[in-house]
C-alpha positions as CSV (number, residue, x, y, z in Angstrom):
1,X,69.2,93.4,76.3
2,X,65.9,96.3,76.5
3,X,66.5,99.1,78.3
4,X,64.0,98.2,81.0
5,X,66.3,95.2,81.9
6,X,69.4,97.4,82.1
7,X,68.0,99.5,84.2
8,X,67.2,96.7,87.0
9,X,71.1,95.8,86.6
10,X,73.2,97.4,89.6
11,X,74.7,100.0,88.4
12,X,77.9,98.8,90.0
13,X,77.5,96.9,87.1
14,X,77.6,99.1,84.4
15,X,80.5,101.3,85.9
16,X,82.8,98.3,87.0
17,X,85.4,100.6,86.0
18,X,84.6,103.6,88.7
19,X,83.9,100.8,91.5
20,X,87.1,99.2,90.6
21,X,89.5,102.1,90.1
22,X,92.6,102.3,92.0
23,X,91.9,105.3,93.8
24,X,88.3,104.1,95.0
25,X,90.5,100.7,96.4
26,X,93.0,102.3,97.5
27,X,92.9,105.7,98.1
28,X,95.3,108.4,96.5
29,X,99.0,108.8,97.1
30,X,100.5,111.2,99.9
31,X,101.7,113.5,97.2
32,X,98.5,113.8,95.0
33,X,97.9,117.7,93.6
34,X,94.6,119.5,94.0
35,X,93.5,118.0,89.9
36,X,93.9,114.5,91.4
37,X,91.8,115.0,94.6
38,X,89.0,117.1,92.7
39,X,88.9,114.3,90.3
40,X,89.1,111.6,93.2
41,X,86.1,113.0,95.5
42,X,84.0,113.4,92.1
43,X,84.7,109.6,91.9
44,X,83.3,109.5,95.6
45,X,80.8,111.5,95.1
46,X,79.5,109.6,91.6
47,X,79.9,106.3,92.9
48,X,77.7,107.6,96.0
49,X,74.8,109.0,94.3
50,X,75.0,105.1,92.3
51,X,74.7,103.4,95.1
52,X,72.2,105.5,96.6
53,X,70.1,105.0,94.5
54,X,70.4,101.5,94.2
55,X,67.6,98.7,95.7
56,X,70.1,96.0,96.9
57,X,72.6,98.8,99.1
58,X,71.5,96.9,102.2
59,X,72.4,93.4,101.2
60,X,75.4,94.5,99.1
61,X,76.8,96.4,101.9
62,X,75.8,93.2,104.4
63,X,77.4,90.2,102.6
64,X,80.8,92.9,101.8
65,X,81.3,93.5,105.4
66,X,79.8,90.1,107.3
67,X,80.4,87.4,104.3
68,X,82.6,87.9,101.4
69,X,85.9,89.8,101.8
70,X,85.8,91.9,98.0
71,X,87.6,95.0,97.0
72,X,86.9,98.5,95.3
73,X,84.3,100.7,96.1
74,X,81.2,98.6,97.7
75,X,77.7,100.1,99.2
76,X,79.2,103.0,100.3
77,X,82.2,102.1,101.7
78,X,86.2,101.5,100.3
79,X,87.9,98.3,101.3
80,X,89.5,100.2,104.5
81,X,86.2,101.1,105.9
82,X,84.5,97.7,105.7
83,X,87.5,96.7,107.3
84,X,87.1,98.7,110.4
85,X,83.2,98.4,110.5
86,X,84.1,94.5,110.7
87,X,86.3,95.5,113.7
88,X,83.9,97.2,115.6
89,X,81.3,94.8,114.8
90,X,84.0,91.7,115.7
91,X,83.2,90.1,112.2
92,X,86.1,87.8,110.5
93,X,86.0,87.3,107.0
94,X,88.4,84.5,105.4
95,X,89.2,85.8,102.1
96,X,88.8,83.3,99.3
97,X,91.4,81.3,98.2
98,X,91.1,80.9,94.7
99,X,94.6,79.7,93.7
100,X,93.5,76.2,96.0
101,X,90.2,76.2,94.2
102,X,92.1,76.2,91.2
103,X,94.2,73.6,92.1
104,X,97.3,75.6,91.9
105,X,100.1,75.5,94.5
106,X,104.1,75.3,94.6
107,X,106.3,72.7,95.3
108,X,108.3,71.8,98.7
109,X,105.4,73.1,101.0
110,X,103.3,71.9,103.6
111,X,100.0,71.2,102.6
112,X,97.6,72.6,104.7
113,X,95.1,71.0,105.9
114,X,92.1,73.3,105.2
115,X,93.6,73.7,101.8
116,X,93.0,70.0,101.0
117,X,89.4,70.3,102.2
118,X,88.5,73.0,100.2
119,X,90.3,71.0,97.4
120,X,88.1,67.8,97.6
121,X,84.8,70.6,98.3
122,X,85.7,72.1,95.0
123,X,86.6,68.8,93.4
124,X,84.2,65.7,94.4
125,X,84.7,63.7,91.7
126,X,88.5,63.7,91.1
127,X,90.6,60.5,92.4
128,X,92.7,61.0,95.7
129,X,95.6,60.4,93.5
130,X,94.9,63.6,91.4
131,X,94.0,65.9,94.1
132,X,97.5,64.5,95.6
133,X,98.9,65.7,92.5
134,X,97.5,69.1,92.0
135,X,98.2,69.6,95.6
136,X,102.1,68.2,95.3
137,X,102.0,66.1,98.2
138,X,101.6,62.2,98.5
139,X,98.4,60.3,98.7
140,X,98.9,59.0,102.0
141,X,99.1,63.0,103.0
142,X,95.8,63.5,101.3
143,X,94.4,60.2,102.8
144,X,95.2,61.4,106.4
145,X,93.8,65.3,106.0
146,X,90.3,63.5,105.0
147,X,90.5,61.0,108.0
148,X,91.1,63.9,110.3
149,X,87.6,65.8,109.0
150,X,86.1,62.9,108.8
151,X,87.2,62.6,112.5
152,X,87.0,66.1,113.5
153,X,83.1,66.3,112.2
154,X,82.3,63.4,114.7
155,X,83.2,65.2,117.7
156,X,81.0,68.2,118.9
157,X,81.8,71.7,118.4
158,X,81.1,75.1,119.9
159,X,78.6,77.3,118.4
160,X,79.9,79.3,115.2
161,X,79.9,83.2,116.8
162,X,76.5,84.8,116.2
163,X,76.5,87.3,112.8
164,X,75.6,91.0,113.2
165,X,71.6,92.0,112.2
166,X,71.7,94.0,109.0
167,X,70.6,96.2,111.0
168,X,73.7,96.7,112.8
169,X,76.0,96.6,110.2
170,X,74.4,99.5,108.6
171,X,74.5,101.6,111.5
172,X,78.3,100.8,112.0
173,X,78.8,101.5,108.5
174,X,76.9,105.0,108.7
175,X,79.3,106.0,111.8
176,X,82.5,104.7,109.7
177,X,81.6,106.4,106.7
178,X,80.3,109.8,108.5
179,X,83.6,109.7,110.5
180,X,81.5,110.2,113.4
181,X,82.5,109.2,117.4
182,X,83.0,105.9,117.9
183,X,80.5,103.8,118.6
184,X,80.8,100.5,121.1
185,X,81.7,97.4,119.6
186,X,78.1,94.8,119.4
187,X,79.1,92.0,121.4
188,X,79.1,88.8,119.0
């Protein structure tokens, strides 16, 4: 890779390790000394002046808050403050479910039936029979979860709730991050 290409990475990319450390998720413990809170807000601070300077802050900080729910340190914000700009904002993020992706789940359980959805999404070729298996339930039970979507996406449904503008979500963010008064939630 030339240096010219490394430069157009993120650098969240070539720091995964700041972005990702324990205290930028989750904050520092109630007894931390005064070396572990200098050496946490130069974190802050680092991280910062990365993102900053970074061409994609917008969208990165958009799709954390409105479309994907991720953790570590992300445009800006920790995982606790995209979490309350999403409350302000009245956004709801489904965190993935990778283990059902996967096709990994425990015995003696209901299946759920979003879980066997997602399943046959991520899995379009397989048999009924084998999602049945990875899913540890019976074929029927897989047979009647896809009759009911198939039934479900014949009847009408309301409107999906309206996303916040970019816009928006930056100016949330901006209060959040500031600490600054609170500022009216945007109606959805």
């Amino acid at each position: 890779m030339t240096s010219a290409s490394a430069r157009k990475r993120p650098s969240c990319v070539d720091f995964a390790d700041l972005f990702q450390h324990p205290v930028m998720d989750e904050g520092l413990p109630a007894g931390a000394g005064p070396d572990e809170r200098r050496q946490a807000a130069m974190m802050v601070r680092k991280a910062q002046n990365l993102c900053e300077s970074c061409p994609l802050l917008k969208s990165c900080l958009y799709d954390a808050v409105v479309k994907h729910d991720v953790s570590g340190y992300v445009a800006q914000t920790t995982q606790r403050q995209r979490a309350e700009i999403r409350r302000r904002l009245g956004v709801t993020v489904t965190p993935e479910d990778f283990d059902t992706l996967a096709g990994v789940t425990s015995p003696n359980r209901q299946v759920d039936h979003e879980e066997v959805l997602r399943l046959r999404r991520a899995n379009p070729d397989e048999s009924l029979e084998t999602l049945a298996h990875r899913l540890g339930c019976s074929l029927s039970t897989v047979k009647r979860h896809l009759r009911r979507a198939r039934t479900e996406a014949s009847t009408p449904r309301p409107a999906p709730a309206r996303r916040p503008s970019p816009e928006q979500v930056a100016a949330v963010a901006q209060d959040v991050v500031s600490g600054t008064g609170r500022r009216p939630r945007v109606a959805a």
